[in-house]
VOVEX-591709 format. One record per atom (N, C-alpha, C): residue number from 1; residue in three letters; x, y, z. Coordinates in nm, 3 decimals, m for minus. Atoms other than C-alpha are relative to their C-alpha. Layout:
REM residues N
NUM  ALA  X  Y  Z
...
***
This chain:
REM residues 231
1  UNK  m0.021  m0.137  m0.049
1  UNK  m0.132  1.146  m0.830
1  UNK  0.148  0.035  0.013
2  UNK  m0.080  0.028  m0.016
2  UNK  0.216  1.094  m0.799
2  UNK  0.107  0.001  m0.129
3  UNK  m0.125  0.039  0.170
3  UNK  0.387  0.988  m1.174
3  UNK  m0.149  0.004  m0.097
4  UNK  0.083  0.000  0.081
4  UNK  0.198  1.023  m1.467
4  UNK  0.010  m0.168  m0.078
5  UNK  m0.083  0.139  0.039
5  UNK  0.187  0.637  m1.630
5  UNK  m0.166  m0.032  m0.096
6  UNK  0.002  0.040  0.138
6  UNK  0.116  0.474  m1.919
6  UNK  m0.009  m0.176  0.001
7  UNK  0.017  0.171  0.025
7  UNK  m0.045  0.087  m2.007
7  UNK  0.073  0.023  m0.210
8  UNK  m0.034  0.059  0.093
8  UNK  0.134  m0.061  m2.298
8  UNK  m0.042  m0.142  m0.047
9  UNK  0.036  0.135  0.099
9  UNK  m0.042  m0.352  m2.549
9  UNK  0.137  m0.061  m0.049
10  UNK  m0.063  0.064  0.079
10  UNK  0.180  m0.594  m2.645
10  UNK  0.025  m0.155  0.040
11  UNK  m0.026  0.136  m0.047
11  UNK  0.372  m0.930  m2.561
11  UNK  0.152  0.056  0.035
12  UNK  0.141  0.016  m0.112
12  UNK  0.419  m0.859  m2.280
12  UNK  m0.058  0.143  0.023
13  UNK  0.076  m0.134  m0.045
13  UNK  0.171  m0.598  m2.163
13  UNK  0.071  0.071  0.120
14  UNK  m0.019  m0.071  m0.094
14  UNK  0.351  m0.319  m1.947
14  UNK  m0.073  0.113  0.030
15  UNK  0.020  m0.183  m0.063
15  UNK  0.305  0.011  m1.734
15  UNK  0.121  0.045  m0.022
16  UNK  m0.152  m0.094  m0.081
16  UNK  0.553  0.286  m1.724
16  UNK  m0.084  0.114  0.076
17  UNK  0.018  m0.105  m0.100
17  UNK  0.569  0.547  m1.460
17  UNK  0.111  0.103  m0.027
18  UNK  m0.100  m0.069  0.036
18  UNK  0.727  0.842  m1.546
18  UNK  m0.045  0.132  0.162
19  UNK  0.008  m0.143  m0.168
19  UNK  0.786  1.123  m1.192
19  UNK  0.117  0.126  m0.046
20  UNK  m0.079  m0.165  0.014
20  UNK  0.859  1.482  m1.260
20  UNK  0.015  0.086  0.134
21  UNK  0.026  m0.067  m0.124
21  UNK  0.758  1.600  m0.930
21  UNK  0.125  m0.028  0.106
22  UNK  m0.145  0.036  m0.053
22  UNK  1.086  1.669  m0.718
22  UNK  m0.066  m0.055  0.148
23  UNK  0.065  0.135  m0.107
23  UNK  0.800  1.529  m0.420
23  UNK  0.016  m0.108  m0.012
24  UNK  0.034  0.168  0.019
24  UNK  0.772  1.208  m0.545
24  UNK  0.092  m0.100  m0.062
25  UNK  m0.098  0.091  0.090
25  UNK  1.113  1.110  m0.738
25  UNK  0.038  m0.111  0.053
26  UNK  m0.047  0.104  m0.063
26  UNK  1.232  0.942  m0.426
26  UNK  m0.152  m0.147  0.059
27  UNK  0.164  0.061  0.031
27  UNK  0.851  0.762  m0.428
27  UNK  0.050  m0.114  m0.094
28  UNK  m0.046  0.068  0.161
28  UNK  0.955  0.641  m0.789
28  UNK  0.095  m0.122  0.031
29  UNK  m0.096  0.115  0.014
29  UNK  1.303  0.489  m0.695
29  UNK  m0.016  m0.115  0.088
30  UNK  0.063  0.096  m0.136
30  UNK  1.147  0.312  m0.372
30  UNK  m0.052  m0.086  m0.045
31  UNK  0.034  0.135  0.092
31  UNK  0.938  0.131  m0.581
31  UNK  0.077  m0.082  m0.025
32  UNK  m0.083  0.061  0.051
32  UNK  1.186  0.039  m0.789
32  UNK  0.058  m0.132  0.036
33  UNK  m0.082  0.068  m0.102
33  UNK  1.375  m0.061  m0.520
33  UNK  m0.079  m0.164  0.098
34  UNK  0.070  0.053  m0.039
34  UNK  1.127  m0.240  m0.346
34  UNK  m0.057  m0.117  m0.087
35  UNK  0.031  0.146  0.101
35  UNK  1.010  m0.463  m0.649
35  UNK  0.112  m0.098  0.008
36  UNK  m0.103  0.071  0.034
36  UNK  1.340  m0.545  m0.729
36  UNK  0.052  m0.109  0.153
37  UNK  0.021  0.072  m0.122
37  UNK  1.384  m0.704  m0.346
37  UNK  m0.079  m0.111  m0.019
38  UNK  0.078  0.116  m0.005
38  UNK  1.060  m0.893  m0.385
38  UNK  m0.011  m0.101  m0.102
39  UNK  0.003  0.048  0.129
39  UNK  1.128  m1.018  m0.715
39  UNK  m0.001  m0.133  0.014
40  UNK  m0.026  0.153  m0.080
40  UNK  1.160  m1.373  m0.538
40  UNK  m0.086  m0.094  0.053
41  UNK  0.025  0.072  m0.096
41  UNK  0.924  m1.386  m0.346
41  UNK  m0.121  m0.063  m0.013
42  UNK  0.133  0.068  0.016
42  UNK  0.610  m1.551  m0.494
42  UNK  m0.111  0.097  m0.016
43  UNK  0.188  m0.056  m0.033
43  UNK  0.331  m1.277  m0.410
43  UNK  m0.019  0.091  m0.124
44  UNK  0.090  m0.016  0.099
44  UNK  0.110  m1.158  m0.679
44  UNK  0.062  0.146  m0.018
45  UNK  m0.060  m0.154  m0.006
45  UNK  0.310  m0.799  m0.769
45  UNK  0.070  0.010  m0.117
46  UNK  m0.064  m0.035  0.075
46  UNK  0.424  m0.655  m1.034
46  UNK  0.125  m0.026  m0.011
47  UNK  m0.133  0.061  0.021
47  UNK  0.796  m0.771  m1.231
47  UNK  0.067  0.170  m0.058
48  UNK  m0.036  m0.057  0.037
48  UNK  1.001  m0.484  m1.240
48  UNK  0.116  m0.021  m0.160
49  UNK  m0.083  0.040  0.066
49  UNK  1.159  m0.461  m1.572
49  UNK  0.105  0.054  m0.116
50  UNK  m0.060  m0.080  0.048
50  UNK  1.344  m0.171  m1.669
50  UNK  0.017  0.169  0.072
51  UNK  m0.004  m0.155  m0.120
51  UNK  1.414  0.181  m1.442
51  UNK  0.131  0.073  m0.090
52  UNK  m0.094  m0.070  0.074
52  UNK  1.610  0.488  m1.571
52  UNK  m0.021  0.167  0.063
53  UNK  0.030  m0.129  m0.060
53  UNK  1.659  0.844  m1.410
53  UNK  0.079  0.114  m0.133
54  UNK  0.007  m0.065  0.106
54  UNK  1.682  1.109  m1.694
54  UNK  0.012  0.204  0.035
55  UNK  0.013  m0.129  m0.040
55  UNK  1.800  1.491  m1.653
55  UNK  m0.012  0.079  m0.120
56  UNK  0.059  m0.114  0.135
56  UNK  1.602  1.727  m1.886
56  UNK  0.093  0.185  0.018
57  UNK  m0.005  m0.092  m0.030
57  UNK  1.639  2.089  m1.898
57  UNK  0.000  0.087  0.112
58  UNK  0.029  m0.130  m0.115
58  UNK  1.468  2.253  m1.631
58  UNK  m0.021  m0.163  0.117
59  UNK  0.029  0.094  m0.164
59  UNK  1.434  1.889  m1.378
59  UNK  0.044  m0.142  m0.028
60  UNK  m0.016  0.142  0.058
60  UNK  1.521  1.514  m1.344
60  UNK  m0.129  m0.070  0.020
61  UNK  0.079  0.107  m0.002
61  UNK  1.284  1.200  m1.419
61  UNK  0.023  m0.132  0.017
62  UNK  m0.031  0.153  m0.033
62  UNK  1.241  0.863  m1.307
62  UNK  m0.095  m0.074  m0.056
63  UNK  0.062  0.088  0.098
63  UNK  1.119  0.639  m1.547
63  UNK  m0.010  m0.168  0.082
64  UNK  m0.035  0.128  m0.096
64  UNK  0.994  0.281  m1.383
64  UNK  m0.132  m0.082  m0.115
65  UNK  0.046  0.061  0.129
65  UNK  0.894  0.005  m1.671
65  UNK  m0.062  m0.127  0.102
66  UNK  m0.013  0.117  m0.037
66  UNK  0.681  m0.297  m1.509
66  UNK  m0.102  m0.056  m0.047
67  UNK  0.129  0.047  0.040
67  UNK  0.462  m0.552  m1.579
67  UNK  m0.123  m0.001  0.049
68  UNK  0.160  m0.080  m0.025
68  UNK  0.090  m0.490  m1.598
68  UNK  m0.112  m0.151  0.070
69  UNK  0.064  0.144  m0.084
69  UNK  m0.097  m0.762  m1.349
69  UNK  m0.156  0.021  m0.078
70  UNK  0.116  0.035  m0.009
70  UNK  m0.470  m0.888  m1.465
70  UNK  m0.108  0.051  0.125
71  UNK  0.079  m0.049  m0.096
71  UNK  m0.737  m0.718  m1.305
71  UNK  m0.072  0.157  m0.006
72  UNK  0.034  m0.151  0.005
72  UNK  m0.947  m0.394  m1.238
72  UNK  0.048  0.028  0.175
73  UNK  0.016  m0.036  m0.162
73  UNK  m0.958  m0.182  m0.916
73  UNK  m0.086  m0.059  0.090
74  UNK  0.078  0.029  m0.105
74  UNK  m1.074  m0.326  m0.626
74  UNK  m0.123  0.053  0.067
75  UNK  0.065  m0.100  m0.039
75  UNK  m1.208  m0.039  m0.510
75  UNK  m0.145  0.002  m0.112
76  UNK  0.129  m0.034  0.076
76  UNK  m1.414  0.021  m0.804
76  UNK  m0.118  m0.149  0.000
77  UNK  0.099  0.094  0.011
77  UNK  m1.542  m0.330  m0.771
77  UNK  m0.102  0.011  0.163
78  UNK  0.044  m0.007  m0.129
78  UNK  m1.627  m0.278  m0.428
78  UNK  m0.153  0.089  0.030
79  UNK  0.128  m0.122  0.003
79  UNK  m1.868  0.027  m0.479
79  UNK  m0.114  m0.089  m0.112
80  UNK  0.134  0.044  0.105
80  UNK  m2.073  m0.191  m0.736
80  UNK  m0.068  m0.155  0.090
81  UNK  0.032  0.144  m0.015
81  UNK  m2.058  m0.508  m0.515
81  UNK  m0.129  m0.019  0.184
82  UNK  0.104  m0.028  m0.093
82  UNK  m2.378  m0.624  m0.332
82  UNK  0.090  m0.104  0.141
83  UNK  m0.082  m0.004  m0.143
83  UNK  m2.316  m0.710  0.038
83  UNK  0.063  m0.151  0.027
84  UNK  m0.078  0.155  0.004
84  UNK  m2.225  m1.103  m0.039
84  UNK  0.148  0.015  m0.089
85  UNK  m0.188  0.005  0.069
85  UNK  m1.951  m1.006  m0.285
85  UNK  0.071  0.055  0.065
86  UNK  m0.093  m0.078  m0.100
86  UNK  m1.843  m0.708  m0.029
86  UNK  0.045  m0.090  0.074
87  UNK  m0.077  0.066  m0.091
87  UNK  m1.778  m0.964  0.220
87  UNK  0.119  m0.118  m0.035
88  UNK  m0.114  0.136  0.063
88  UNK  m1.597  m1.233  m0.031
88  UNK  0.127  0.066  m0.028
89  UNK  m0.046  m0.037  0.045
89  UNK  m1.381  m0.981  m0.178
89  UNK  0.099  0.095  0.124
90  UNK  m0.066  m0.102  m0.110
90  UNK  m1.274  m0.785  0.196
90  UNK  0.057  m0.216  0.055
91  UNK  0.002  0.137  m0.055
91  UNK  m1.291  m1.202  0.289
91  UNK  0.209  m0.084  m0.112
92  UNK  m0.072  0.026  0.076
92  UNK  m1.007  m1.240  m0.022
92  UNK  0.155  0.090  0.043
93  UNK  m0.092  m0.098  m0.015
93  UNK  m0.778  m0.915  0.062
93  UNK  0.060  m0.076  0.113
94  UNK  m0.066  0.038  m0.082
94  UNK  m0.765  m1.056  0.381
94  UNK  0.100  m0.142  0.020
95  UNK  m0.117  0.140  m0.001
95  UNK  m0.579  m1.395  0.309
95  UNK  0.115  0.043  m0.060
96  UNK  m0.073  m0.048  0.043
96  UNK  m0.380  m1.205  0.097
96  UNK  0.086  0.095  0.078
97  UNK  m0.110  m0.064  m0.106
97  UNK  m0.222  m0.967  0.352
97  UNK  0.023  m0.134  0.068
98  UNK  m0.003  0.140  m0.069
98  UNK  m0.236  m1.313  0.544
98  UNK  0.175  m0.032  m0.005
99  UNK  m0.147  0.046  0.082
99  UNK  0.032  m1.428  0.291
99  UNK  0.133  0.103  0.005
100  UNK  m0.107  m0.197  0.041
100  UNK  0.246  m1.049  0.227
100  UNK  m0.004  m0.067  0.151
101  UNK  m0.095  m0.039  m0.145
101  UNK  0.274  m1.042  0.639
101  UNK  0.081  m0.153  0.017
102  UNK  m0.045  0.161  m0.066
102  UNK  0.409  m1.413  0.669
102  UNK  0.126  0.006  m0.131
103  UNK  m0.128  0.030  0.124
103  UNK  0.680  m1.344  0.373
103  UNK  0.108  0.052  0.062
104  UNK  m0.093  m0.056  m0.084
104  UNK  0.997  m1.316  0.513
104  UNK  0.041  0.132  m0.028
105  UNK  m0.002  m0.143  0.032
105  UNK  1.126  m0.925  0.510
105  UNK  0.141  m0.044  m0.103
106  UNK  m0.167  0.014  0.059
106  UNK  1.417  m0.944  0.255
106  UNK  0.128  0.121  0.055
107  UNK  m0.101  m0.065  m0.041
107  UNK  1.757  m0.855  0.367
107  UNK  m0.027  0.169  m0.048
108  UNK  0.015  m0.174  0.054
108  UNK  1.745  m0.494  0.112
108  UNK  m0.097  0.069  0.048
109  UNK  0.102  m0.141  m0.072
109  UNK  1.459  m0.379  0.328
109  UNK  m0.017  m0.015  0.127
110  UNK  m0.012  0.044  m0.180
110  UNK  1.554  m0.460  0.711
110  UNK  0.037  0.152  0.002
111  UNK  0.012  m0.102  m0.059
111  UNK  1.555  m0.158  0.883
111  UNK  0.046  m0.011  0.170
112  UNK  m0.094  0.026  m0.127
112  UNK  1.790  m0.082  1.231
112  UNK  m0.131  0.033  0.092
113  UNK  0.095  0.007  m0.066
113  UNK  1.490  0.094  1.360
113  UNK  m0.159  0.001  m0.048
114  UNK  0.176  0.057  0.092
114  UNK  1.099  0.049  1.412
114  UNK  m0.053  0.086  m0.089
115  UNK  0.074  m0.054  0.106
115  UNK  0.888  0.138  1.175
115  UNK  m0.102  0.126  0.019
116  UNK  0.100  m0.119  m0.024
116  UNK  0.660  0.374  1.357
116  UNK  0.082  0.119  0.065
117  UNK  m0.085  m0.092  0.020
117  UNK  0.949  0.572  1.451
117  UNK  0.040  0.101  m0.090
118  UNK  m0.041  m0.067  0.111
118  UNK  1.073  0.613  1.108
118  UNK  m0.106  0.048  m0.096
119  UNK  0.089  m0.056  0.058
119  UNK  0.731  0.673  0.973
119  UNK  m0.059  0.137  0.071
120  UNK  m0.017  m0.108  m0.061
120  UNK  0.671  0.942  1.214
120  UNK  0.091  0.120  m0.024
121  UNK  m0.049  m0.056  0.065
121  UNK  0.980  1.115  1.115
121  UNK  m0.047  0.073  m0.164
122  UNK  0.028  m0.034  0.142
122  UNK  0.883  1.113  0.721
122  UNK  m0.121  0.122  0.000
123  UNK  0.139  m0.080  0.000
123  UNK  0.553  1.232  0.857
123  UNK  0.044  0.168  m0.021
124  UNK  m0.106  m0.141  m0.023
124  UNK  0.748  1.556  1.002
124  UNK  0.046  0.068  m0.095
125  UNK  m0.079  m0.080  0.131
125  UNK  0.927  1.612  0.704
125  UNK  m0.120  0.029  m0.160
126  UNK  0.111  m0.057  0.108
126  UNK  0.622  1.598  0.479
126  UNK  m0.108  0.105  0.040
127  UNK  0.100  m0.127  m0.049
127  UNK  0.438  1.881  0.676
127  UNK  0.011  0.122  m0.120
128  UNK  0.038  m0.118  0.127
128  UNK  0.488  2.125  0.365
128  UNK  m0.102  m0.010  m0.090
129  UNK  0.084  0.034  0.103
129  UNK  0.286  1.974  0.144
129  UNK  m0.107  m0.106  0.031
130  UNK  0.134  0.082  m0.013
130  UNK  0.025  1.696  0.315
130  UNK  m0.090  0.070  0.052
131  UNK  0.145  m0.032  m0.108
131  UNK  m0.332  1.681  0.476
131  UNK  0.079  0.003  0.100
132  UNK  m0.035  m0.028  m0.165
132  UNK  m0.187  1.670  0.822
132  UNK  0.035  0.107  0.034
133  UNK  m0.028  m0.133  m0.055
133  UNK  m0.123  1.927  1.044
133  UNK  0.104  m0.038  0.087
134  UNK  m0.082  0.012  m0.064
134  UNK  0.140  1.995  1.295
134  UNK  m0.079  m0.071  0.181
135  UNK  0.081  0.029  m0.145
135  UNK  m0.129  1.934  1.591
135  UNK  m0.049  m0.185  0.000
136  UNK  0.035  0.165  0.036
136  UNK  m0.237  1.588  1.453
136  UNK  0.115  m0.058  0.038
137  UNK  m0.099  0.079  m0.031
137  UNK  0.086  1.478  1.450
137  UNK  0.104  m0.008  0.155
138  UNK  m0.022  0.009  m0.150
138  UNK  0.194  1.572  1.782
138  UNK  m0.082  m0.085  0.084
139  UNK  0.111  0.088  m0.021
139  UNK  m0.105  1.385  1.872
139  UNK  0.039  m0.106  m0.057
140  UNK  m0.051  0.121  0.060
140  UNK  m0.020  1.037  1.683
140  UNK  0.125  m0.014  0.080
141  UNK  m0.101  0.051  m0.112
141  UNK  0.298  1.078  1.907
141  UNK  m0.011  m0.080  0.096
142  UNK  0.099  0.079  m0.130
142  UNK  0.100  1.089  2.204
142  UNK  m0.021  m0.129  0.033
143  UNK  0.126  0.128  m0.043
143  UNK  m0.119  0.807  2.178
143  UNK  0.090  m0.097  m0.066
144  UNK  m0.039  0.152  0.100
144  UNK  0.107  0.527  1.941
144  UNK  m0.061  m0.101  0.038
145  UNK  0.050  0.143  m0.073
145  UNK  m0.054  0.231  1.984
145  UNK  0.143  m0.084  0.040
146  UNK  m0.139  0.065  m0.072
146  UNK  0.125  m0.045  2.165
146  UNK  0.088  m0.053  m0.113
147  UNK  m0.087  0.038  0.095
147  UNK  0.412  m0.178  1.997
147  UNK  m0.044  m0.137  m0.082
148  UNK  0.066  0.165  0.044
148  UNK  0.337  m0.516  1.764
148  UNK  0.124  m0.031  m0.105
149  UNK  m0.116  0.068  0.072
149  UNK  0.609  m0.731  1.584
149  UNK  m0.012  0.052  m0.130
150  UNK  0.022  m0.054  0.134
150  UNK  0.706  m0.622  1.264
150  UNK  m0.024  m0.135  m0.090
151  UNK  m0.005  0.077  0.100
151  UNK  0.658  m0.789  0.923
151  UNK  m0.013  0.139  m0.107
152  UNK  m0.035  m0.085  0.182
152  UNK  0.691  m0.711  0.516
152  UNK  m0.168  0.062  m0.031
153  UNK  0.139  m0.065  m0.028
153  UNK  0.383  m0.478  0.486
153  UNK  0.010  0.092  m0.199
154  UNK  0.004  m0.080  0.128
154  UNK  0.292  m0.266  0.174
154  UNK  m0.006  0.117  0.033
155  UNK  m0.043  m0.103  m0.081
155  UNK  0.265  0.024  0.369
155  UNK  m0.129  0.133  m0.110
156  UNK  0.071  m0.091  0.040
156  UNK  m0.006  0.234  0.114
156  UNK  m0.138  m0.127  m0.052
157  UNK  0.065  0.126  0.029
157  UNK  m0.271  m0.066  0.125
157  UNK  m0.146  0.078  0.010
158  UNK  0.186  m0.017  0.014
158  UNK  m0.625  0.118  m0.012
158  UNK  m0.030  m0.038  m0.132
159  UNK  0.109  0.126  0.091
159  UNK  m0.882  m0.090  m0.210
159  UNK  0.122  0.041  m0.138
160  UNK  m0.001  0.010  0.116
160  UNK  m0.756  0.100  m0.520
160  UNK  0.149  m0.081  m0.035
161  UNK  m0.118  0.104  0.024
161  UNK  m0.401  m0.057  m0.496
161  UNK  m0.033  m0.116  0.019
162  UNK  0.095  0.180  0.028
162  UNK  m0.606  m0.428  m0.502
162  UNK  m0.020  m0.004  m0.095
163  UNK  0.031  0.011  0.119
163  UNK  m0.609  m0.533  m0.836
163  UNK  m0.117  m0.183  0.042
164  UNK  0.066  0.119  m0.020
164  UNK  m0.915  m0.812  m0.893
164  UNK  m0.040  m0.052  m0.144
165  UNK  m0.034  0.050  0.148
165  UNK  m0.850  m1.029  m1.190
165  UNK  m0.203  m0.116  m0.007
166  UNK  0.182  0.062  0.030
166  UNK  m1.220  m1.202  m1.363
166  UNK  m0.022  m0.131  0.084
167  UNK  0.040  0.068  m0.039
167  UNK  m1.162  m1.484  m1.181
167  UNK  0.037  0.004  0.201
168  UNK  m0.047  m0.046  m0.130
168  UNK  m1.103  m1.364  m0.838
168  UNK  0.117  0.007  0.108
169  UNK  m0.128  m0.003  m0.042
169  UNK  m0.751  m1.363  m0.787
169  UNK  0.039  0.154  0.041
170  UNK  m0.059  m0.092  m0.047
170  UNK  m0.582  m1.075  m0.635
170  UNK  0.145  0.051  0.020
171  UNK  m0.158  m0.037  0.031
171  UNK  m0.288  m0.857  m0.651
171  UNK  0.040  0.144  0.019
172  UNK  m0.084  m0.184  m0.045
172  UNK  m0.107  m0.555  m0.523
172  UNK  0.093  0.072  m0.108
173  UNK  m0.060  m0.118  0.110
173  UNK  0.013  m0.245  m0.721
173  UNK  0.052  0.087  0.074
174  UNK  m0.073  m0.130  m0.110
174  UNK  0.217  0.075  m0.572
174  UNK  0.034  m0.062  0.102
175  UNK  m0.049  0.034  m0.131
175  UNK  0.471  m0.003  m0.343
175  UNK  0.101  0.068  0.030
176  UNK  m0.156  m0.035  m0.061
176  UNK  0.703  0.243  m0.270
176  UNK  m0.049  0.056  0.140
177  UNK  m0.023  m0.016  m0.176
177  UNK  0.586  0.245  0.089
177  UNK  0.004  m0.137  0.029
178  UNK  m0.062  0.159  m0.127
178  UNK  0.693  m0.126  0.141
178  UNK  0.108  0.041  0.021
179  UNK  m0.095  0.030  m0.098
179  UNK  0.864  m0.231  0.372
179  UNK  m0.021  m0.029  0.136
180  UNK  0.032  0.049  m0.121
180  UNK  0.936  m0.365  0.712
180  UNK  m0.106  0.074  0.111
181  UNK  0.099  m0.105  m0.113
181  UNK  0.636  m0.199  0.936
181  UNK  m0.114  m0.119  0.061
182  UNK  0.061  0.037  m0.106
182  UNK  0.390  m0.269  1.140
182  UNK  m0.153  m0.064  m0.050
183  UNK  0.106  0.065  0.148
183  UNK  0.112  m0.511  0.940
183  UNK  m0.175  0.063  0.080
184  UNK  0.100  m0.082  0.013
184  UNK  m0.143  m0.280  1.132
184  UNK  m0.059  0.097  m0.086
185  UNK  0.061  m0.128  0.074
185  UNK  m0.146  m0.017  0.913
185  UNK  m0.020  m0.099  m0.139
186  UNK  0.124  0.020  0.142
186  UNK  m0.239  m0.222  0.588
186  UNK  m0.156  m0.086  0.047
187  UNK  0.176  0.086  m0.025
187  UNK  m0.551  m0.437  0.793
187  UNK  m0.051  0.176  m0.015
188  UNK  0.106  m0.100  m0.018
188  UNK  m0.660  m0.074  0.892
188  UNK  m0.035  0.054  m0.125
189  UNK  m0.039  m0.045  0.111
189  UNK  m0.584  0.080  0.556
189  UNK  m0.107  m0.060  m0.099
190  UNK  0.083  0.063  0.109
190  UNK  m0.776  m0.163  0.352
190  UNK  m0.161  m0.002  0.033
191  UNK  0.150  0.008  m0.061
191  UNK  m1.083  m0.130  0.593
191  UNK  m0.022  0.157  m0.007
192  UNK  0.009  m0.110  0.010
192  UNK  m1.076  0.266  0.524
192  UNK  m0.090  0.030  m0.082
193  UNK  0.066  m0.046  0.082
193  UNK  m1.370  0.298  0.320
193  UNK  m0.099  0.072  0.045
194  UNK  0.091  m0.039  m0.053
194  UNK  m1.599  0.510  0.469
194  UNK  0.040  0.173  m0.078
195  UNK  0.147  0.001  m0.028
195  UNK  m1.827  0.774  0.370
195  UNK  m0.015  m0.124  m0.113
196  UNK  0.030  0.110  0.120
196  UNK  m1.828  0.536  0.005
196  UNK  m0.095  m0.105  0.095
197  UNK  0.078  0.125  m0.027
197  UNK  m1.945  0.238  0.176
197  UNK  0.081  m0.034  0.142
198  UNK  m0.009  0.012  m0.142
198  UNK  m1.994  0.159  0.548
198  UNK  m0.037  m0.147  0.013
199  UNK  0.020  0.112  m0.008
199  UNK  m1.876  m0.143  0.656
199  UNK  m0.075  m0.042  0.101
200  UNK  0.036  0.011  m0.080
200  UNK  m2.024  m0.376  0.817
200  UNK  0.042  m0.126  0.113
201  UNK  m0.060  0.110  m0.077
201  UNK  m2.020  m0.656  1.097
201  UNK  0.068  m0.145  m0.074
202  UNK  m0.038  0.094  0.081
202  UNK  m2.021  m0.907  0.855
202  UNK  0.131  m0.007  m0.074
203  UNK  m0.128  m0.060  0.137
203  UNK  m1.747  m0.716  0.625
203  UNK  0.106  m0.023  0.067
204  UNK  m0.088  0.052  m0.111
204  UNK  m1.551  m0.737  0.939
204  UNK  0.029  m0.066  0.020
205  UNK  m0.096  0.149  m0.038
205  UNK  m1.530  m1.086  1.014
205  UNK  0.022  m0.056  m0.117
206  UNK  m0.011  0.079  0.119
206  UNK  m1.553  m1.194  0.671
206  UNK  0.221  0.010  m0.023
207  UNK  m0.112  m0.058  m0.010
207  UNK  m1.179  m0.979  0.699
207  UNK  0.056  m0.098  0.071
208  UNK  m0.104  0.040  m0.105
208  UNK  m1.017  m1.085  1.001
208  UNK  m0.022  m0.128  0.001
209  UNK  0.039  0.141  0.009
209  UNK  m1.183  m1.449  0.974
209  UNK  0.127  m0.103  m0.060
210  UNK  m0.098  0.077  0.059
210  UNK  m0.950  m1.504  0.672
210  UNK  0.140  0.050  0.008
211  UNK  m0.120  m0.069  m0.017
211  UNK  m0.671  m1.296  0.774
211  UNK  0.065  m0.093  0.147
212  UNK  m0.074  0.131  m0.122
212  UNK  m0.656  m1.556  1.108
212  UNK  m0.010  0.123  0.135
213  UNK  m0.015  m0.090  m0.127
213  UNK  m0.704  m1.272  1.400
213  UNK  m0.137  0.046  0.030
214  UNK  0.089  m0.045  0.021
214  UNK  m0.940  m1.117  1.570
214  UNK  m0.002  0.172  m0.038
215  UNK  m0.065  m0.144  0.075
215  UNK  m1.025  m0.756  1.469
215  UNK  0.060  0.093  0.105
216  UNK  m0.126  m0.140  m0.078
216  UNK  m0.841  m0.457  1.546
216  UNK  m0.108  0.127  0.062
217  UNK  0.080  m0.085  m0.062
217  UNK  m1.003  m0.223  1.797
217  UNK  0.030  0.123  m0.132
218  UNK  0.003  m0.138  0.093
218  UNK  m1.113  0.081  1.612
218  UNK  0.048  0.143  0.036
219  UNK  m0.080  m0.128  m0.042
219  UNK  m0.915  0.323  1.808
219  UNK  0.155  m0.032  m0.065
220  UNK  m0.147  0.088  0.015
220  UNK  m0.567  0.123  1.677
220  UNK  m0.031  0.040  m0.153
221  UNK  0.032  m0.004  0.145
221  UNK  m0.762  0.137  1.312
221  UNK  0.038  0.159  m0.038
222  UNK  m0.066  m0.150  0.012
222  UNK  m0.757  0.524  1.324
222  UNK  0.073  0.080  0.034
223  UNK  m0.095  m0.001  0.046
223  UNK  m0.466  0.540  1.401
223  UNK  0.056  0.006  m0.089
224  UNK  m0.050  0.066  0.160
224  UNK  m0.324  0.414  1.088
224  UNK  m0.085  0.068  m0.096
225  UNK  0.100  m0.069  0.112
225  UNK  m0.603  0.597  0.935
225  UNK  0.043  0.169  0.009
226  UNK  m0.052  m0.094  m0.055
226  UNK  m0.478  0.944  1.089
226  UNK  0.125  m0.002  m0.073
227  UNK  m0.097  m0.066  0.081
227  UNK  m0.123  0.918  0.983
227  UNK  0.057  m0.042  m0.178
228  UNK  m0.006  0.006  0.161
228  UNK  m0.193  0.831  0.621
228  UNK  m0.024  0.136  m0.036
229  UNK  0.007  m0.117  0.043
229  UNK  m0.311  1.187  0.616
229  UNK  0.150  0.045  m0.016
230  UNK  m0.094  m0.127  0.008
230  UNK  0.076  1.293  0.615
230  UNK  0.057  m0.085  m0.118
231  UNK  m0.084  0.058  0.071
231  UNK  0.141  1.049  0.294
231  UNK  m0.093  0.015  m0.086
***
């Protein structure tokens, strides 16, 4: 919704992302930015491997070249999968944030302040153009949940950014909302499937079981579910 993008066959198989939208350019270079940081760090993510900002006629573009990970959507596997694979596959995500929150934050994305501060702000400034309203978000002020230690988060963590390769490996796509935050909002984020498919108790612990916690009250969940409406 964001960049229009493009799979490339070859050796090796890439994506490009090309962003015309003067919304989303700084989207584009975040990525960028953000790969290029993690490029180090072991977890299953795309290799950035070529970026270029381009001024046409009437606007500029940000071109972002990376490699194309093994796998379909999560999501789409999710809606086909009966209630033993739902729980292996919410049972899989969750070791995997496991890993992403336990990676150290790299220096290029430390941040002076917290994260629900500065996501609050962005919120504010995207009131022209999101779902949210000005009343919601005065509200999400209100209530913040309590504070919780930060870690390296992905920060736009739904099913369809889960890539699930044939043999059940897993792997994150879109990241220009990492960064240092608050590793609530991707547990809640990834448990956001509802009307599609209503989880259940099982889906739940199968989650938090392998994620090592217990779960997250569901007032804390929508939260995080609330101010995705302003992104």
């Amino acid at each position: 919704m964001t960049s229009e993008v493009a799979f490339v066959d070859g050796n090796p198989q890439v994506v490009i992302k090309r962003c015309r939208d003067p919304i989303y350019l700084e989207w584009l270079r975040r990525e960028h930015r953000v790969l290029g940081a993690l490029a180090r760090s072991g977890l299953p993510i795309p290799r950035a491997i070529d970026y270029a900002e381009v001024d046409t006629e009437d606007r500029r573009e940000v071109w972002l070249v990376m490699s194309r990970l093994d796998g379909r959507s999560l999501w789409s596997e999710m809606l086909q999968a009966n209630p033993r694979q739902r729980a292996d596959r919410l049972g899989r995500v969750g070791e995997l944030l496991k890993r992403l929150h336990a990676t150290p934050v790299p220096r290029e994305m430390a941040a002076a302040s917290p994260w629900v501060d500065r996501t609050l702000a962005k919120a504010r400034e995207n009131l022209a153009w999101c779902d949210g309203t000005p009343e919601l978000l005065a509200d999400l002020d209100r209530r913040r949940p309590p504070p919780a230690p930060e870690a390296l988060i992905h920060g736009d963590l739904a099913l369809d950014n889960v890539l699930i390769a044939s043999d059940g490996t897993v792997s994150l796509i879109d990241w220009p909302a990492g960064d240092a935050g608050d590793p609530r909002c991707d547990l809640s984020l990834a448990l956001q499937t509802d009307p599609e498919i209503q989880l259940t108790a099982s889906d739940l612990t199968a989650f938090f079981e392998a994620y090592g916690i217990a779960p997250i009250d569901r007032t804390t969940r929508r939260w995080f579910e609330d101010l995705y409406e302003f992104f």
